[in-house]
C-alpha positions as CSV (number, residue, x, y, z in Angstrom):
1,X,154.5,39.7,138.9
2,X,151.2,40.5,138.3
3,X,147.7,42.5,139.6
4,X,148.0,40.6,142.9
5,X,151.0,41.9,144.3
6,X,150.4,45.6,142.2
7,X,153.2,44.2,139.4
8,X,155.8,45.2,141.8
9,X,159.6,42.9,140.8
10,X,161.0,40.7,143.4
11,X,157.6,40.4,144.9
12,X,157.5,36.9,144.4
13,X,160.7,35.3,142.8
14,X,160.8,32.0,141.7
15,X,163.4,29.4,143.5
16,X,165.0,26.7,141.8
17,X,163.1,23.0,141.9
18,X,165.0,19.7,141.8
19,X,163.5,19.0,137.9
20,X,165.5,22.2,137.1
21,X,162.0,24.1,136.6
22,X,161.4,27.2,138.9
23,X,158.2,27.7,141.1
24,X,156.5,29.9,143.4
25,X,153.7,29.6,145.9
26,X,151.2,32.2,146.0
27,X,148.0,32.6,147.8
28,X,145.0,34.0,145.5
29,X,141.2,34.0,146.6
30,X,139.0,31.6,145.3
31,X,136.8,31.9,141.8
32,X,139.3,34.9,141.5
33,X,141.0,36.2,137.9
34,X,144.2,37.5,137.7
35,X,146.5,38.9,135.0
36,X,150.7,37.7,135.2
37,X,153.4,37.7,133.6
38,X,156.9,36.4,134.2
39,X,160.2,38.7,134.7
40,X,163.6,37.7,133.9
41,X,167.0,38.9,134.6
42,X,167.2,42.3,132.3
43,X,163.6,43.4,133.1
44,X,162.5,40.7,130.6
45,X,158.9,40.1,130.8
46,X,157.4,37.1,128.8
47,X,154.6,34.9,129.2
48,X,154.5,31.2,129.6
49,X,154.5,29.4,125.7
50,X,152.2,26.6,127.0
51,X,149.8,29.1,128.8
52,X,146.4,29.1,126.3
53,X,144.7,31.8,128.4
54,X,146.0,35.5,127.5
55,X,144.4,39.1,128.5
56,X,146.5,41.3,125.9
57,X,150.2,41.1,126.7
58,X,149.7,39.1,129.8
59,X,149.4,35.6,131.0
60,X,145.4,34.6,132.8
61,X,145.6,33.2,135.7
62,X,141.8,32.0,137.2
63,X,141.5,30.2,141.0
């Protein structure tokens, strides 16, 4: 969830891959910034560990 879909949950939920990983599709405009972060069962929000570019608590995401 993030500023692109107003951080509303369920938005855009992750479906299993065949690695076992989980991934979405979503459509952002070009040259575009956006802040993310992940949720998980429990309303646990967290970041992605191998993600260098943060904006506070959140995950930055640029097209």
């Amino acid at each position: 969830m993030g500023d692109f879909n107003d951080r509303q949950p369920g938005g855009h939920t992750l479906t299993p891959r065949k690695d076992g990983k989980r991934a979405v599709t979503v459509e952002l405009p070009s040259k575009s910034s956006h802040a993310f972060r992940y949720l998980a069962t429990g309303d646990y929000r967290f970041n992605d560990d191998t993600e260098g570019d943060l904006d506070g608590p959140n995950g930055r995401l640029r097209t």
